[in-house]
N, C-alpha and C positions, 0 to 999 in steps of 0.2 A: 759970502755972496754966492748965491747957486747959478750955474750955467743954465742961460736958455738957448731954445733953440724955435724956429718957426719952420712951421708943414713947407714939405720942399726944399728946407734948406740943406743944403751941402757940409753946413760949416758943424763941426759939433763939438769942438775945442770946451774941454773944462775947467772951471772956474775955479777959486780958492776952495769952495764947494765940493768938485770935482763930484760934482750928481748932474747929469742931463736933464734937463725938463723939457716935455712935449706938450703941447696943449694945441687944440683944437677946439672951438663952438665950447666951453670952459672948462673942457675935460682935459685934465690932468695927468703923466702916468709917469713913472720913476721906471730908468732901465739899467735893467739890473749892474753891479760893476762885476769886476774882476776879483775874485776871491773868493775865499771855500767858506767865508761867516757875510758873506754880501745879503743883503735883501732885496725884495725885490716887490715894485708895485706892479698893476696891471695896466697897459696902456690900451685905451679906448678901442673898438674896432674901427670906427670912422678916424681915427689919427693920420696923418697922413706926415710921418718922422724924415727928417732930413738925414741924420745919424744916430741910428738905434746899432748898438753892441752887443752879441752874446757873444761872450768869450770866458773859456776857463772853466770850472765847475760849478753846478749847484751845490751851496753849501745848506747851512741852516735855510736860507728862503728860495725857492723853488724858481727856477729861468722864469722869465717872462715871455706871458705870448704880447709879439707884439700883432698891432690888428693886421685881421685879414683883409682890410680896405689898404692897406698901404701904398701908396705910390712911390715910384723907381724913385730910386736915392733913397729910400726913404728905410722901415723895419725891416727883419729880416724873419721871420718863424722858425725857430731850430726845435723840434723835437715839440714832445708835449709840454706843453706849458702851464700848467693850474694856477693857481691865484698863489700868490704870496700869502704864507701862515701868518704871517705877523710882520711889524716895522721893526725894520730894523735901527740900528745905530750909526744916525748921519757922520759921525766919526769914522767909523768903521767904513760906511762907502764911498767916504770923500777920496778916501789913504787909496783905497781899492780903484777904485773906478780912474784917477788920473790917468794913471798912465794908458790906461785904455783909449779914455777918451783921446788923448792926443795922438794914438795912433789911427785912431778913426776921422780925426779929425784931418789928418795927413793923407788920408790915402781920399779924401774926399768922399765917403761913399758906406754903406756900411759895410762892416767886416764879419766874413762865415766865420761857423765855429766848424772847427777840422768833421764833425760828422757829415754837417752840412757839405762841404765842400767834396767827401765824400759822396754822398747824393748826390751833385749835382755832375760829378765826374761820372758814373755810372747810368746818372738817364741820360748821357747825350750818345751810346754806344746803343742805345733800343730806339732813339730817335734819328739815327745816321740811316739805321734797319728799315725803319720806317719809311725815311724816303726812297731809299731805294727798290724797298715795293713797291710804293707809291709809282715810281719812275717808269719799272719793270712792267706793272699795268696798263698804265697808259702805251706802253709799246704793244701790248697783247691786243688793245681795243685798235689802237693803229691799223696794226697789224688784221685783225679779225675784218675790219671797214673795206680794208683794201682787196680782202677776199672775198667779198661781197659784190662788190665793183667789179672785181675783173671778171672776166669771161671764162665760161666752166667748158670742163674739156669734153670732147665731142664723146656720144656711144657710139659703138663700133657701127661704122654702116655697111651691111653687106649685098650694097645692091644698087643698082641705079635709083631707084626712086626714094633711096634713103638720104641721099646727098641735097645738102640746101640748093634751092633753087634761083635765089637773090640771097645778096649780104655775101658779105666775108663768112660767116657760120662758124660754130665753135671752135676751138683749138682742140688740136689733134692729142691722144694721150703720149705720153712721152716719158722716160727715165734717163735719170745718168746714174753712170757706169762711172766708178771708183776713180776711175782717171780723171774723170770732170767731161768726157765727152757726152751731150745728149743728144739722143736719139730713139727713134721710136720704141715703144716696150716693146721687149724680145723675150727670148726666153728666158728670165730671169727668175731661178728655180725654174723654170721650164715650165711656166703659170702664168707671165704677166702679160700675154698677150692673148686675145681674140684668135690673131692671124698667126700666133705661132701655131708650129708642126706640133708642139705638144702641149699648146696654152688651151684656156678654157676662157671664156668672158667674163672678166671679174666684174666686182662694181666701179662708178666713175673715179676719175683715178684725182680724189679730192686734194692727196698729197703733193701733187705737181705743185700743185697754189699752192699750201702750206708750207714746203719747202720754201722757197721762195722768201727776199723782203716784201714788206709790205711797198706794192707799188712795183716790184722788180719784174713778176711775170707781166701784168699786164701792161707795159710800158715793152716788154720784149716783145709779147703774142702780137701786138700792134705795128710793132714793124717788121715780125715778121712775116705778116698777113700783106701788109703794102709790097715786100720786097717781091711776094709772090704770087701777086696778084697784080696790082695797078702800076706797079711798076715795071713790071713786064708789056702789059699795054701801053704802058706810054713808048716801049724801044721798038713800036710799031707805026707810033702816030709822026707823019711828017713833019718838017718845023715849019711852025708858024700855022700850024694847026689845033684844034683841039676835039674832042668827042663827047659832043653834049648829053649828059644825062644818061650815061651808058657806064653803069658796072661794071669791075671784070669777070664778076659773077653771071652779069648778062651775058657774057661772050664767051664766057666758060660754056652754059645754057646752048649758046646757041650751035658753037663748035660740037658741042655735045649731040646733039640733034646729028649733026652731018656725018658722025662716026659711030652711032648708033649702032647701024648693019655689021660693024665688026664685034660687036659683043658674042662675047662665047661664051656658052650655056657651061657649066661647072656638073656633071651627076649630082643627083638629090642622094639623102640617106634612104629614102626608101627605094631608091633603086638601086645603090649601092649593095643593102641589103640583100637585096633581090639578086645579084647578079653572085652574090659567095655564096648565099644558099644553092643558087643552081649550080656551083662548081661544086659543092661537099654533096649535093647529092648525086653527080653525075661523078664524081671520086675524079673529078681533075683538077690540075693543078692553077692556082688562082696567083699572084702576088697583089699587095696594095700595099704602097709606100707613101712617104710625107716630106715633105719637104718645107721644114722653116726656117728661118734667121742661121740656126746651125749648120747646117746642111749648106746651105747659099752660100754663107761665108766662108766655111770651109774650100767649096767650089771656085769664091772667091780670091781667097790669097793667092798673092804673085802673078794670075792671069786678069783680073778686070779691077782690083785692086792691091795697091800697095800690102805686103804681109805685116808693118808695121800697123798701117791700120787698120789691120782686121784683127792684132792682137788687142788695139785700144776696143774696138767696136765688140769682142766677143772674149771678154776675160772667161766665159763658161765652158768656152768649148774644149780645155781637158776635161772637165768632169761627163761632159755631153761624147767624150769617148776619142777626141783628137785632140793628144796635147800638142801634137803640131800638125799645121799640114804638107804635106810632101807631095812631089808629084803623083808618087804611085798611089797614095790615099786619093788624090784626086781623079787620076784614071778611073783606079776603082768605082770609086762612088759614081763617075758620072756613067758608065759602064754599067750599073744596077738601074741608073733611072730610065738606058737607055732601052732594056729589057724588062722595065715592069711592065707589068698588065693595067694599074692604074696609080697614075701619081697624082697624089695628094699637093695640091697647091696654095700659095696663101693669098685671101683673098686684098688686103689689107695690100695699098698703092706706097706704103712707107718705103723709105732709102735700102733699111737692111731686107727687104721683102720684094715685092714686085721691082725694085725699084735694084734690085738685083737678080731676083728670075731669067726675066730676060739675055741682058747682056751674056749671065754666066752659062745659059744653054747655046748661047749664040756661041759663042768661044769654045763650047764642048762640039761642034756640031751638031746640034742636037735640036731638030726641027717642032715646038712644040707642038703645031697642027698636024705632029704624027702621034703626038702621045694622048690615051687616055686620060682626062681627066676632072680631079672631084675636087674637095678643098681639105687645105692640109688639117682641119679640125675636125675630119670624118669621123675619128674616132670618139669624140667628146659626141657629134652630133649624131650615130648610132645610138648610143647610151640616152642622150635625151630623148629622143625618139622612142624610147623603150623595144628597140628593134635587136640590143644585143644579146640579152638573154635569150629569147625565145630562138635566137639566132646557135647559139651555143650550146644548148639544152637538145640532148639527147645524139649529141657529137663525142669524138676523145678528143681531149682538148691538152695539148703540150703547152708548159709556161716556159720563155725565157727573158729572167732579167734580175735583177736584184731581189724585187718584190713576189717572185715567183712564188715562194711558199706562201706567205701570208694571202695573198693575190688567190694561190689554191684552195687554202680552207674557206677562203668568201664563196669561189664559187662553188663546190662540191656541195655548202649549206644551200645553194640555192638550185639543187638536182646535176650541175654540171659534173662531166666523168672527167676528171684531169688523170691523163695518164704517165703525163712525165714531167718534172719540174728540173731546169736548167739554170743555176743560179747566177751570179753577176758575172757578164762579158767585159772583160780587162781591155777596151779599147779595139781600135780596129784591128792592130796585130792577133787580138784573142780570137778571131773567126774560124781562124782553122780550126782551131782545137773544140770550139763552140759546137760546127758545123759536125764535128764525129761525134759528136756526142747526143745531137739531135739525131741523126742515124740511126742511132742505138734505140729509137723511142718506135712503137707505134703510136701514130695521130691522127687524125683529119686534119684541124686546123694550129696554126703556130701561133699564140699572140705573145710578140716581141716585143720587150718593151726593154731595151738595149740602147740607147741615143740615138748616135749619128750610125754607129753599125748596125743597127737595124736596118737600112737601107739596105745594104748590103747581104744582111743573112736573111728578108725574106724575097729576095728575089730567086738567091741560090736555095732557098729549101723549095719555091715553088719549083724551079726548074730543072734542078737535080735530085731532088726525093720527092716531086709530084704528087703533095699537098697544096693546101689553101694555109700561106701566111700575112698576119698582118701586125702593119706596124702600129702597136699598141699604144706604143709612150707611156706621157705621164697621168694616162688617166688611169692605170694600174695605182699610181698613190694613190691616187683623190679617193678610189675605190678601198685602199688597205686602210688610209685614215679617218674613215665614215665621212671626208669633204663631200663623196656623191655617195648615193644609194643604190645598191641593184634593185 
């Protein structure tokens, strides 16, 4: 008597038989047994098997496919399956097929054959992959929504009438520094800011948001915008009052108006120009320095800020030429700014910027409305101007700084006489030695391009070897690595 079994069924227990039979809509199919002389029929596509077996080898009659309609519990497809060559001997797959059956019949379900089981261990390691790009993506689209939303960081405004008029107005550009403190870009490479002494005005600084989780900056810029803005007006409004329909943008506006008259004019490049050409042609002695984030902070440590946090706020400033600052470095320096002819300032109201100007001249005595002056990116803004070549063209022109040679053959291709090239100054202690060695040069002009000690050596070569020096910076790179073009 041959074992049956019905579509869906779980049970596949073999009979005296020990042959499975499936049937569906009157189609018939025999699955294969166990053993290398088994036979084998082909069971229907439409079948839908409770307990189909492959197990063991194809002997004489070939595995069976069981159908590709099968439903759970039901066939299993191991491998290629072709039709059975021939019938076999229901003898032969009674013997064989038992013990199978009863093990299929035990475990409820049908049973893989080791390649199978093989497959199916191996797709689920491309399928774990899967999702977790899957996952990975959707964090990117998150992510990308949430930059889209938040509020893009401000261009540099260099001027009263750049500044929003109403509204909170863009977030300010901003970095951190290694430590995890952020604060306005500085000299970072000596490039990342507008208002640095030796920065240039990049593009908007898209990376702020990007760093960032999704949702993190602008959920910060939001409160940082109320803490210093409307929350500030409100630790003016009386209790039990309030200030209808008035922004703090409004009263920024309006304050603004009443302080107007203290605005101080900055020299333009073209008169900047104008004022070194008439020293090189009158062979007297000129200086222009600059002053950014380095230079401030350096001024800064231990007199208007703590030295710890000026090492956090200015990890640059050994390379910038102070690996530390001392008093006498600070004397010095403030002793150069106090005897320039014009100091470069930045125009940029951030914390390491104006937002130390001030204080640190205050502490030096040092009366700004006695000093000349321009903005600390005169030197980028010459060069835009196309005012510096024609400026340097038919001068002797001394280099000193790291870039000095390279710095020489750009300009020499473009008709400039370089008469003496002074190569990298070893920090402010290296002055002295600097300083005899420009000596040793005939020049007209000095363009310095030395860090924080450029302050320094061009005020002493204006005033003690009575040339025209200037503080060059890092527009000497932008110029050696084709960033700018003469």
């Amino acid at each position: 008597m041959k074992g049956t079994v019905r579509a869906g069924s779980s049970e596949g227990r073999s009979r005296a038989g020990g042959v499975i039979r499936i049937s569906k809509a009157g189609r018939t199919g025999v699955v294969l047994s166990r053993g290398k002389a088994s036979t084998a029929g082909r069971v229907g596509k439409d079948s839908m098997a409770g307990s189909v077996i492959v197990a063991g080898r194809a002997g004489v009659g070939n595995m069976v496919n069981v159908g590709k309609a099968s439903r759970p519990g039901g066939g299993i497809r191991a491998g290629k399956a072709p039709r059975a060559r021939g019938e076999g001997n229901a003898d032969k797959a009674r013997r064989s097929s038992r013990a199978a059956g009863e093990r299929a019949s035990r475990a409820g379900g049908a049973t893989l054959a080791g390649p199978a089981k093989s497959r199916l261990r191996q797709g689920s390691a491309p399928r774990r992959r899967a999702s977790a790009l899957g996952r990975r993506a959707a964090a990117r689209a998150k992510q990308r929504t949430a930059m889209r939303r938040a509020p893009k960081p401000a261009p540099h405004a260099s001027s009263p009438q750049a500044m929003p008029a109403s509204g909170a107005g863009p977030a300010p550009r901003q970095t951190t520094h290694p430590q995890g403190v952020v604060v306005p870009a500085g000299r970072e490479g000596a490039a990342a800011s507008a208002s640095s002494a030796n920065g240039v005005p990049p593009p908007a600084a898209e990376h702020a948001v990007q760093a960032a989780g999704p949702g993190g900056y602008a959920a910060g810029y939001r409160d940082g915008v109320f803490a210093g803005g409307e929350a500030l007006v409100a630790q003016h409004i009386p209790p039990d009052h309030i200030l209808p329909a008035v922004a703090a943008a409004d009263l920024i506006a309006a304050g603004f108006r009443q302080y107007a008259p203290s605005l101080t004019r900055l020299t333009s490049p073209h008169e900047m120009a104008g004022h070194m050409m008439a020293a090189l042609d009158a062979q007297r002695p000129l200086s222009v320095v600059r002053l950014g984030d380095g230079e401030l902070l350096t001024l800064a440590a231990d007199t208007v800020l703590p030295a710890t946090e000026v090492q956090e706020l200015a990890p640059f400033l050994p390379y910038a030429g102070v690996p530390c600052s001392t008093p006498d470095i600070r004397a010095t320096l403030a002793e150069a700014i106090r005897g320039a002819d014009w100091v470069g300032v930045p125009i940029s109201r951030a914390p390491t910027f104006q937002g130390l100007l001030f204080p640190v001249l205050r502490h030096f005595g040092i009366d700004w409305s006695d000093l000349k002056l321009t903005s600390s990116t005169i030197n980028y803004s010459l060069h835009q101007s196309r005012l510096l070549l024609p400026m340097l063209q038919g001068r002797r022109v001394l280099l000193i700084g790291s870039r000095a040679a390279e710095l020489g053959a750009l300009l020499q291709l473009h008709g400039v006489q370089v008469t003496g090239i002074i190569p990298a100054v070893a920090g402010m202690a290296d002055i002295p030695r600097v300083m005899q060695l420009t000596a040793e040069h005939t020049f007209d002009i000095a363009l310095v391009a030395a860090g924080i000690p450029a302050v320094v050596l061009c005020r002493r070569i204006a005033g003690e070897l009575g040339s025209v020096a200037f503080d060059f910076g890092h527009l000497a790179d932008k110029l050696v690595t084709g960033e700018l073009q003469l």
